[in-house]
PATINU-738207 format. One record per residue (C-alpha): residue in one letter; chain; y, x, z. Coordinates in Angstrom, 3 decimals. Layout:
BEGIN
A	A	Y	X	Z
...
***
This chain:
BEGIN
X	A	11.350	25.161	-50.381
X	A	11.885	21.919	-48.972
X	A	12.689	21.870	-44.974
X	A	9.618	21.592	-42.908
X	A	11.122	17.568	-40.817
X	A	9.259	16.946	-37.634
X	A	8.705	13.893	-35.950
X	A	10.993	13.654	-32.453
X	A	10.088	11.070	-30.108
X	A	12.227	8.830	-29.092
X	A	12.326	9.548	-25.118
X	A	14.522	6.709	-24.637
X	A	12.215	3.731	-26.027
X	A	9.601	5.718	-23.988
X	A	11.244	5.230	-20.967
X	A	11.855	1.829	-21.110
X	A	8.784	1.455	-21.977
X	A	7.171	3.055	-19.046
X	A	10.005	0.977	-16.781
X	A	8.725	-2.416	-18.395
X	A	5.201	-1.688	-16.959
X	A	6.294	-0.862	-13.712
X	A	8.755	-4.239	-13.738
X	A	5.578	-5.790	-14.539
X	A	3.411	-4.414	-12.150
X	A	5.628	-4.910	-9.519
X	A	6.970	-8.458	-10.113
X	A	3.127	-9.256	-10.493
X	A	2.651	-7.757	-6.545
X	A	5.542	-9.467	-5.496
X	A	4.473	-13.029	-6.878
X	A	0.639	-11.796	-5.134
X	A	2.349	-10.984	-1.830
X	A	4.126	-14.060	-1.828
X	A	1.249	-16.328	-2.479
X	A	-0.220	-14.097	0.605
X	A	2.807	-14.870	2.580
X	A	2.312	-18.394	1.827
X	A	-1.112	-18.757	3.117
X	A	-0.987	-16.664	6.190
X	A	2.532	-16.298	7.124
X	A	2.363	-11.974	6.872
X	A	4.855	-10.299	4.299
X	A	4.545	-7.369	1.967
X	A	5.881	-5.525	4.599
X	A	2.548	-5.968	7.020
X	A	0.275	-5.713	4.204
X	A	2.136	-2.223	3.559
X	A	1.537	-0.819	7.210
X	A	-2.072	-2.117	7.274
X	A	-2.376	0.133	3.948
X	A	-0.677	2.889	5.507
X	A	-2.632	2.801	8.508
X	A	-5.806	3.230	6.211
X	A	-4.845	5.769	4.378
X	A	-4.403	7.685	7.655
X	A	-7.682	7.207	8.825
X	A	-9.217	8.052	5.339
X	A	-6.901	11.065	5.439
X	A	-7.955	12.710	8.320
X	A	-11.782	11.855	7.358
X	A	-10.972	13.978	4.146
X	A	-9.466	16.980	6.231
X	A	-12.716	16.239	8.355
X	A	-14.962	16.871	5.665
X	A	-13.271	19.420	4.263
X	A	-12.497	21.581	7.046
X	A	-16.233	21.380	8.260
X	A	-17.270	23.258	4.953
X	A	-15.212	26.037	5.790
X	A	-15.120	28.545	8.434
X	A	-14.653	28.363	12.186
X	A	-10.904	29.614	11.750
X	A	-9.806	27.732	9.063
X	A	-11.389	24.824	11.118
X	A	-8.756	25.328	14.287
X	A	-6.079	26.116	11.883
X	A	-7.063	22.645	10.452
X	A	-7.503	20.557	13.631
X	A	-3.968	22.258	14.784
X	A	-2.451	20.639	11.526
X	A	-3.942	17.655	11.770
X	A	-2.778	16.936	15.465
X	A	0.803	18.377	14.496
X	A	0.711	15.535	11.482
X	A	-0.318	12.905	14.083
X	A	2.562	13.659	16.471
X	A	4.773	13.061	13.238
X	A	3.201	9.809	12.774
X	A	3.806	8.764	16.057
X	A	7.323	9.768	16.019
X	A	8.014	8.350	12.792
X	A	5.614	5.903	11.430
X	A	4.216	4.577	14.247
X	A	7.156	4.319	16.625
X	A	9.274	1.433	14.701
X	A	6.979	-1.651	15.047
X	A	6.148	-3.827	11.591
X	A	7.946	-6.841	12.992
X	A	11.450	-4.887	12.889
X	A	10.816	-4.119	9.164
X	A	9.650	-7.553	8.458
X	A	13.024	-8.976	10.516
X	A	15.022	-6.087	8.310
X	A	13.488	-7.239	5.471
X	A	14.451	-11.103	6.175
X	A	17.860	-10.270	6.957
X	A	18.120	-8.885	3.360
X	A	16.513	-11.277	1.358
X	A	18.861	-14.087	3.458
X	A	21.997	-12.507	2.073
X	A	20.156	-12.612	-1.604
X	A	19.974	-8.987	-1.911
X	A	17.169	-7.362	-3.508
X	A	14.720	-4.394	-2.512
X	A	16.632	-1.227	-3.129
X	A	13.195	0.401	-3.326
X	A	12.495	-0.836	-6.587
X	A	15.004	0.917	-8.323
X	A	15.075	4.274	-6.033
X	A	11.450	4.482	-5.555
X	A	10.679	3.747	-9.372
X	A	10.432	8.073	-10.288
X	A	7.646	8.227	-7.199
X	A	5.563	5.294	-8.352
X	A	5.237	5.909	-11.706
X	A	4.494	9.263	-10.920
X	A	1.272	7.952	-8.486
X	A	0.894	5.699	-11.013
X	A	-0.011	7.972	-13.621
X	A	-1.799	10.157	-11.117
X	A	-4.391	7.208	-10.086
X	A	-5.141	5.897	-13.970
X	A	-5.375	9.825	-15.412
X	A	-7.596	11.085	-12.595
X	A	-9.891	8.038	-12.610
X	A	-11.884	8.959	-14.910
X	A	-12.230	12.872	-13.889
X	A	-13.027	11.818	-10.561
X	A	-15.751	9.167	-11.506
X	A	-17.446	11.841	-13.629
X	A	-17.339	14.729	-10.326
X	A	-18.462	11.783	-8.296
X	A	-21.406	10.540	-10.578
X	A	-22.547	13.975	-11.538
X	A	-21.918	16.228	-8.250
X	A	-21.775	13.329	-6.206
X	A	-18.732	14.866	-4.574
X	A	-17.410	12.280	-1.939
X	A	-14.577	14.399	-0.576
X	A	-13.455	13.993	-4.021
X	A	-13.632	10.376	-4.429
X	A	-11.398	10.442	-0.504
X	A	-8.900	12.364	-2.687
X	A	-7.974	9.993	-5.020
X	A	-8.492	6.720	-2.757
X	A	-5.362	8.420	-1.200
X	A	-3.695	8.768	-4.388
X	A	-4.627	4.845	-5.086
X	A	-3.391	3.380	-1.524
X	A	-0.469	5.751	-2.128
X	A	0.258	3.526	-5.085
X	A	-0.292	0.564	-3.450
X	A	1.861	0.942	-0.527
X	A	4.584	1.957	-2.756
X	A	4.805	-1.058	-5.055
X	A	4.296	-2.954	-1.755
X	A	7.153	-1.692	-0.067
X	A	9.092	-2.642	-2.995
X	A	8.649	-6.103	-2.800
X	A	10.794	-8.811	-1.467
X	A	9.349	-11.376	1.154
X	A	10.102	-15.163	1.400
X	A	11.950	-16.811	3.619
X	A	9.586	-16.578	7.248
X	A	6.544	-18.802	6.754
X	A	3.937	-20.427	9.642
X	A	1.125	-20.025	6.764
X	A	-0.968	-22.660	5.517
X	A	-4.136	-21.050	7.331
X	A	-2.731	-20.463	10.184
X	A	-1.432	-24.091	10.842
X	A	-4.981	-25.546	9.321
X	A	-7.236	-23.578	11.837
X	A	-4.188	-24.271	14.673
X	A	-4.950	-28.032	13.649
X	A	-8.661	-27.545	13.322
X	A	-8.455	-25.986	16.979
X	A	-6.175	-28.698	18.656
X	A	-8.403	-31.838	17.393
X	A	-11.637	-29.873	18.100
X	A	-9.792	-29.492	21.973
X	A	-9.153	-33.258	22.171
X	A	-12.287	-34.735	20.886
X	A	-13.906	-32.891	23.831
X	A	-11.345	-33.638	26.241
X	A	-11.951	-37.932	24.682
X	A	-15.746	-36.838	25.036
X	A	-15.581	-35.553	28.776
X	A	-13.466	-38.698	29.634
X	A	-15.614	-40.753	27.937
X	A	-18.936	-39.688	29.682
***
């Protein structure tokens, strides 16, 4: 009898694969944060905080409408975790200010270093990664056909998440005024003397 061969995947071409996508993915946010930086002068960095900041707020509207299903005591056990997170934030998160990471991040890219997160933060991405395209579908059927919104706050965490940590992986340019910012700064200043030539004028 002739010996039953199975198939073995090769985990190695699988894993490369998998780190391709995330290369792509990532150097495609870089070259979108960049493009960002160039037009309004604010890094990856700020767009990462601004992210972070809103998936706190939609956070704490999930443990809102969770907790308010449930009963009175699991309600003060979850307002006591809740403010107990929120202290953490504002020892942690909150306390260093976005312009120290942005200078940090500056500082790095002027000795032509790259992001270390890319390669140490590669595990956790692709593991929100695969989170936020597997559950989209599940949750898109719960929300259509039980029209469950506290589900839908789930996974918008799981998506921000995944947004903030490709973000955080990318590497800024060099510091940059930002094209909008000096058009409406022009815009403003020749709007300012035409009615200081039209006051002298009349």
């Amino acid at each position: 009898m002739a010996d039953l061969v199975l198939p073995v995947s090769n985990t190695g071409e699988a894993e490369a694969r998998v780190s391709r996508i995330d290369s792509a993915i990532l150097d495609v946010t870089e070259w979108l944060c960049r493009r960002f930086q160039v037009l309004t002068g604010r890094t990856n960095v700020w767009l990462a905080a601004q992210l972070t900041n809103l998936s706190i707020i939609v956070y704490f509207i999930w443990a809102g409408a969770y907790f308010w299903r449930v009963s009175a005591g699991a309600r003060v056990a979850g307002a006591a975790f809740c403010a107990g997170l929120l202290f953490v934030l504002a020892q942690t998160v909150f306390k260093v200010p976005v312009e120290a990471s942005e200078n940090a991040a500056y500082r790095r890219v002027a000795k032509g270093l790259r992001n270390p997160r890319r390669l140490r933060d590669a595990p956790l991405r692709l593991a929100f990664l695969t989170l936020s395209i597997a559950l989209s579908f599940p949750i898109f059927v719960v929300y259509v056909t039980l029209h469950a919104r506290i589900a839908l706050l789930g996974y918008s965490l799981i998506v921000l998440t995944s947004a903030v940590l490709y973000l955080l992986a990318c590497d800024p340019l060099t510091p940059q005024q930002g094209k909008v910012r000096e058009w409406v700064r022009r815009l403003f200043s020749s709007r300012v003397s035409e009615s200081a030539d039209a006051t002298e004028s009349s």
